[in-house]
MDAnalysis code that builds the backbone (N, CA, C; Angstrom):
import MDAnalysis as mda
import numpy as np

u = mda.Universe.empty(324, n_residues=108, atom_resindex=np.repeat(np.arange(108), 3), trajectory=True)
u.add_TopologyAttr("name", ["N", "CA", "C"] * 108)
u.add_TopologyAttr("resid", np.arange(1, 109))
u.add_TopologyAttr("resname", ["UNK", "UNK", "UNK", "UNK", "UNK", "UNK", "UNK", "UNK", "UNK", "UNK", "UNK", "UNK", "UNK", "UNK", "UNK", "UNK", "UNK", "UNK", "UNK", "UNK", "UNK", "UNK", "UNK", "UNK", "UNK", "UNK", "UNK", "UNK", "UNK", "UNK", "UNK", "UNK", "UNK", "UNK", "UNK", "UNK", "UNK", "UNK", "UNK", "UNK", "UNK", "UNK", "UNK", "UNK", "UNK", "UNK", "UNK", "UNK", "UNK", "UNK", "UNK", "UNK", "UNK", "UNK", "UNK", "UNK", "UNK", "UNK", "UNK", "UNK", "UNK", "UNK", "UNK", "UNK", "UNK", "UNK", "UNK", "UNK", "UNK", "UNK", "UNK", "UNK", "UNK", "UNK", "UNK", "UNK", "UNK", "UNK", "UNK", "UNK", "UNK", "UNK", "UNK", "UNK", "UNK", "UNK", "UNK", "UNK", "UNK", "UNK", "UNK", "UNK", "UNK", "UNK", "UNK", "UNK", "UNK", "UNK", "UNK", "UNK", "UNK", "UNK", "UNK", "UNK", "UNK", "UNK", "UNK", "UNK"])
u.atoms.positions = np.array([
    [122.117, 62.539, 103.142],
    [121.585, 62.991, 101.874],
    [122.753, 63.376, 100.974],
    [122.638, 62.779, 99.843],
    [123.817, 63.211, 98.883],
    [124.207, 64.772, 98.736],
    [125.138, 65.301, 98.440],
    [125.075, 66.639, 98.314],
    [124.394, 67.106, 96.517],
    [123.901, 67.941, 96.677],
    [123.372, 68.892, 95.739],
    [121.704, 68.593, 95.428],
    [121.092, 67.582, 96.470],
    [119.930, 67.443, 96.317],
    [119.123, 67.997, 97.706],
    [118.105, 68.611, 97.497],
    [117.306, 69.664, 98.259],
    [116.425, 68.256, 99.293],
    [116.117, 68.915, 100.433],
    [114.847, 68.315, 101.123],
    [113.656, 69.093, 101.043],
    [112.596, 67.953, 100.558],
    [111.790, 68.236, 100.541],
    [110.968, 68.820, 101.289],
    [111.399, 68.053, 102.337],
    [110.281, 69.554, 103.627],
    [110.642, 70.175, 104.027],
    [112.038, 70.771, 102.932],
    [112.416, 72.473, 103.740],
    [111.495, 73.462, 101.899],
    [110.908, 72.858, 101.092],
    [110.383, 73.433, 100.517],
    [109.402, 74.394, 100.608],
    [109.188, 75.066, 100.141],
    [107.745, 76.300, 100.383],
    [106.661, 75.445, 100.219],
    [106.607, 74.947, 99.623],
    [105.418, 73.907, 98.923],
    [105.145, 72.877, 100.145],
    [105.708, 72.378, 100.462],
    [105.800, 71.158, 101.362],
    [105.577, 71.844, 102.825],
    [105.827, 73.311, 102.891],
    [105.451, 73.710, 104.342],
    [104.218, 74.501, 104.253],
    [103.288, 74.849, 103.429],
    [102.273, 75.231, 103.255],
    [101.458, 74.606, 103.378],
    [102.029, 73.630, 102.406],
    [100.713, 72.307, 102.602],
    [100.112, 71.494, 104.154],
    [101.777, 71.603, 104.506],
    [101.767, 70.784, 106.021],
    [100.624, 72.160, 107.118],
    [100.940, 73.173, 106.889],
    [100.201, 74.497, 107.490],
    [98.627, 74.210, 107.327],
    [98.774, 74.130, 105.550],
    [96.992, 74.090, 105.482],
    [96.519, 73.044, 105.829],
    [96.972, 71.987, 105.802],
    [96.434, 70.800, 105.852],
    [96.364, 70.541, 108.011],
    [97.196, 71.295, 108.968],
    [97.278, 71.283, 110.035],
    [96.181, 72.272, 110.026],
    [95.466, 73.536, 109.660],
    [94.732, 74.346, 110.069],
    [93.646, 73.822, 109.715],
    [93.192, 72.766, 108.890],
    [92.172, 72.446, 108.452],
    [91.557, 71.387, 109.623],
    [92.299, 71.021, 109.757],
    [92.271, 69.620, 110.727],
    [91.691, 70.342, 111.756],
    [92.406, 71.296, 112.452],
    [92.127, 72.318, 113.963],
    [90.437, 72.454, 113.191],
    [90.507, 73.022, 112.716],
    [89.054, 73.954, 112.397],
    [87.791, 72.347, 112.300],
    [88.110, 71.395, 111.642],
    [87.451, 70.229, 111.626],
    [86.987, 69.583, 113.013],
    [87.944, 69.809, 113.653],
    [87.774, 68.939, 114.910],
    [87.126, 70.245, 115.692],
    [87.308, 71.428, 115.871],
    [86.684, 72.567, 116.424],
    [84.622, 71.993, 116.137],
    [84.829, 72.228, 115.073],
    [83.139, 72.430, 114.347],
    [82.861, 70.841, 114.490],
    [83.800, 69.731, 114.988],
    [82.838, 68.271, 115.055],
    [82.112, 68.443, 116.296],
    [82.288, 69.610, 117.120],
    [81.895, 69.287, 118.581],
    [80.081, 69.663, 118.443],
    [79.945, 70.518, 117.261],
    [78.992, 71.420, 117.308],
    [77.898, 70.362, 116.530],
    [78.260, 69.768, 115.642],
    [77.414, 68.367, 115.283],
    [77.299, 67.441, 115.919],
    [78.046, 66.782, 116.858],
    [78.025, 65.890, 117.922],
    [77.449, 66.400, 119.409],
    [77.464, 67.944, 119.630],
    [76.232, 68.434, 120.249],
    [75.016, 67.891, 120.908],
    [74.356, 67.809, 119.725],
    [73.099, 67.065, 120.014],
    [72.780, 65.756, 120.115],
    [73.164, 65.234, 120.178],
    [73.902, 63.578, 120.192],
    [73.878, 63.353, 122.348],
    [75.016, 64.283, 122.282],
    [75.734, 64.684, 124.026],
    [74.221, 64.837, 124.405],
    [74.021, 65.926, 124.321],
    [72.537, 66.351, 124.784],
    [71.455, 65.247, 125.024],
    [70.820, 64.276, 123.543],
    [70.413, 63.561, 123.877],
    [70.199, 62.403, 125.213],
    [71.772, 62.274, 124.819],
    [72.269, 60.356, 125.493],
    [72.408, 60.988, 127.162],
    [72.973, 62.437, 127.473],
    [73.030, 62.621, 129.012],
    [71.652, 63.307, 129.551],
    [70.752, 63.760, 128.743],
    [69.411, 64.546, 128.909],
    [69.734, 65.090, 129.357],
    [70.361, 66.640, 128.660],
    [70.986, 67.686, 129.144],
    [69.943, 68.897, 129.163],
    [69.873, 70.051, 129.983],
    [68.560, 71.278, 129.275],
    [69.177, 71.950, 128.511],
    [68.901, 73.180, 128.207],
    [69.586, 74.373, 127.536],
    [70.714, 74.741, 128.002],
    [70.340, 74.627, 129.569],
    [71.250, 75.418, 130.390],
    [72.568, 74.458, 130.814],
    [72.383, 72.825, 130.652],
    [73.680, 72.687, 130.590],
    [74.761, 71.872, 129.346],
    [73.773, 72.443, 128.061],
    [74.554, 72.295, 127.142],
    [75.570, 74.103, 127.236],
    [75.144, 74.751, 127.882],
    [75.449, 76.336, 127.835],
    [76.761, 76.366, 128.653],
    [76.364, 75.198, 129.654],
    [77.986, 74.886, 130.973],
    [78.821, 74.361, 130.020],
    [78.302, 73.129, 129.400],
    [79.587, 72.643, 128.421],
    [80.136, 73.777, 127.546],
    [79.086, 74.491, 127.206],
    [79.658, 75.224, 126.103],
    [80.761, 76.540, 126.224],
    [80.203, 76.853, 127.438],
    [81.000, 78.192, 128.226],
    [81.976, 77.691, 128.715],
    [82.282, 75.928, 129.364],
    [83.189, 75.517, 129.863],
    [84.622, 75.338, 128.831],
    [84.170, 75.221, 127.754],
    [85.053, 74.948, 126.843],
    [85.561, 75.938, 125.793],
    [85.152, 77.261, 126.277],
    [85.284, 78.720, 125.802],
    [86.141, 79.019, 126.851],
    [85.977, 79.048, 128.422],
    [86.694, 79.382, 129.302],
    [87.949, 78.610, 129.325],
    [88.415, 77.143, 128.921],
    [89.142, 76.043, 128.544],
    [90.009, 77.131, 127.799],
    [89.345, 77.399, 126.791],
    [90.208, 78.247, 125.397],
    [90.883, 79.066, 125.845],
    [89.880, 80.272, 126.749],
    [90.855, 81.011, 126.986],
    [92.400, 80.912, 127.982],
    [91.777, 80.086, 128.742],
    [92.924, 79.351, 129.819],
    [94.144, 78.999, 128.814],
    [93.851, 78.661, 127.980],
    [94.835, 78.159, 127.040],
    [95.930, 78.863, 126.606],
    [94.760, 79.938, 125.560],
    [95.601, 81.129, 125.126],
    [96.046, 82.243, 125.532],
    [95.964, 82.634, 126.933],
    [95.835, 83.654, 128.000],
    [97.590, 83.823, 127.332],
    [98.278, 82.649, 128.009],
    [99.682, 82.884, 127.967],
    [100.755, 83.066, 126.750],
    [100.179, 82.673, 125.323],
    [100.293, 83.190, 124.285],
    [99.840, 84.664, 123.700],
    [98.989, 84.955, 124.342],
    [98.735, 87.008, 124.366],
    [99.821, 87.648, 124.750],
    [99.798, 87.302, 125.909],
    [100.939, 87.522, 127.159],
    [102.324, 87.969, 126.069],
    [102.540, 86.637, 126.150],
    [103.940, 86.481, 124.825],
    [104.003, 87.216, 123.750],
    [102.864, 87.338, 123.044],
    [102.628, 88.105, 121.959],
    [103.064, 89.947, 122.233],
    [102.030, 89.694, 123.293],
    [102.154, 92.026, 123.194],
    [103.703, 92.175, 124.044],
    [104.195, 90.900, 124.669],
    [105.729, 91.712, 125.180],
    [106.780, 91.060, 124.168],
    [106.627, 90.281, 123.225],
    [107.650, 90.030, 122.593],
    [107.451, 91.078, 121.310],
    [106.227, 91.503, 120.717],
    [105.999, 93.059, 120.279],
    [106.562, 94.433, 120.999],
    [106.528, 94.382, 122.008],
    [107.269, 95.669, 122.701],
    [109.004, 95.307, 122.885],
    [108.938, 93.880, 122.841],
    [110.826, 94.472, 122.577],
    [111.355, 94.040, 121.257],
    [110.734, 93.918, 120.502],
    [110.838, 94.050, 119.123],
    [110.759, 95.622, 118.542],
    [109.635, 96.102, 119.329],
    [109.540, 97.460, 118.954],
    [110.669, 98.651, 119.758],
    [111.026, 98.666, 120.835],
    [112.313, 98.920, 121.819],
    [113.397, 98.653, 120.451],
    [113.678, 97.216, 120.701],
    [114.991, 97.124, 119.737],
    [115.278, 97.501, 118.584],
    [113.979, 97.848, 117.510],
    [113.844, 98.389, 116.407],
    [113.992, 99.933, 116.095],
    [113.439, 100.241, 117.313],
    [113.398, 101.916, 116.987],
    [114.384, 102.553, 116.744],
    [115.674, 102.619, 117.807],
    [116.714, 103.267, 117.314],
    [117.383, 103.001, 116.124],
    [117.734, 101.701, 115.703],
    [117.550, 101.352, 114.220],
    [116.850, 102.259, 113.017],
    [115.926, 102.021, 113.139],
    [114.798, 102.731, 112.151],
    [114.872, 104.440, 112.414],
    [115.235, 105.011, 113.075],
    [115.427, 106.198, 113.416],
    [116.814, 106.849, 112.694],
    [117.810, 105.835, 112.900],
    [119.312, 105.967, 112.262],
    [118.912, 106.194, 110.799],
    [118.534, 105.052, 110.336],
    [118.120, 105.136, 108.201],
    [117.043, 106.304, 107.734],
    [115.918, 106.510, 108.680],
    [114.912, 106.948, 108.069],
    [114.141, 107.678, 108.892],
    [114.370, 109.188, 108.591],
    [113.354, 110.287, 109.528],
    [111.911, 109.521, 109.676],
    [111.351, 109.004, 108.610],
    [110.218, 108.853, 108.834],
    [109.725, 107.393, 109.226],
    [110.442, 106.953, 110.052],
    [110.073, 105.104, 110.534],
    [109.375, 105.419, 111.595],
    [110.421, 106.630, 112.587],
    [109.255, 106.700, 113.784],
    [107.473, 107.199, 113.788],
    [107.183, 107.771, 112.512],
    [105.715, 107.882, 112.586],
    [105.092, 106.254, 112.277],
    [105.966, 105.850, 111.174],
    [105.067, 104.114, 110.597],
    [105.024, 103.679, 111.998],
    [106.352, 102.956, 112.859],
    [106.047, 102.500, 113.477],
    [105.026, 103.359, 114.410],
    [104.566, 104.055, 115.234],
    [103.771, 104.368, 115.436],
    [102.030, 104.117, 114.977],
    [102.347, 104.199, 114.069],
    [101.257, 104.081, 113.083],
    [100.502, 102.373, 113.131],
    [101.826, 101.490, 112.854],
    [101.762, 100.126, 112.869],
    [101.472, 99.788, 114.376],
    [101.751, 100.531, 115.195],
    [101.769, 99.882, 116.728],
    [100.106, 100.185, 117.091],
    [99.547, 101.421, 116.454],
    [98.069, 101.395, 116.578],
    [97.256, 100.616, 116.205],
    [97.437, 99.680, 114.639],
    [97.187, 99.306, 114.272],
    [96.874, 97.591, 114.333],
    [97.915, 97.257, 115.513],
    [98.106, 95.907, 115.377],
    [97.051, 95.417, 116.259],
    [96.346, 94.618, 115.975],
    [94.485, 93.997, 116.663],
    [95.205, 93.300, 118.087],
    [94.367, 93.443, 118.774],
    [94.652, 92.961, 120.339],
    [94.258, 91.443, 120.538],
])
């Protein structure tokens, strides 16, 4: 790339779009299962109870999934929060209540 000209997909614009346009897609293909549903049901003559297996099967799927991204989440939060504190303690009497405050706050 010549020098003094930017790439485009390090733009804000160009990575938002790629974001929304990737979250849209997830959420599309999520909710096609729920219209194609009854379709499944039909063609295998399924009852209530085992459109409820597919359905729980693929909730339990999910969580299998994301189990290990939680995981990651609340300990890469605790040594973020470890490494931060004495920091925030040095500049500002009052970081150790926020963080506190923020650590209650953050949804599980």
């Amino acid at each position: 790339m010549a020098s003094g000209q930017m790439d485009t997909r390090r733009t804000g614009l160009f990575m938002i779009a790629g974001l929304a346009t990737g979250h849209v897609a997830f959420h599309w293909i999520i909710q096609s299962f729920v219209v194609v549903l009854p379709e499944i049901q039909a063609t295998f003559q399924l009852s209530a109870v085992g459109v409820g297996g597919i359905l729980a099967s693929r909730e339990l799927a999910s969580g299998v999934i994301r189990l290990p991204g939680g995981i990651a989440r609340r300990t890469y939060l605790g040594v973020i929060g470890v490494c931060c504190w004495p920091r925030g303690l040095w500049y500002s009497p009052y970081y150790h209540w926020t963080a506190v405050i923020s650590k209650i706050h953050i949804p599980n």
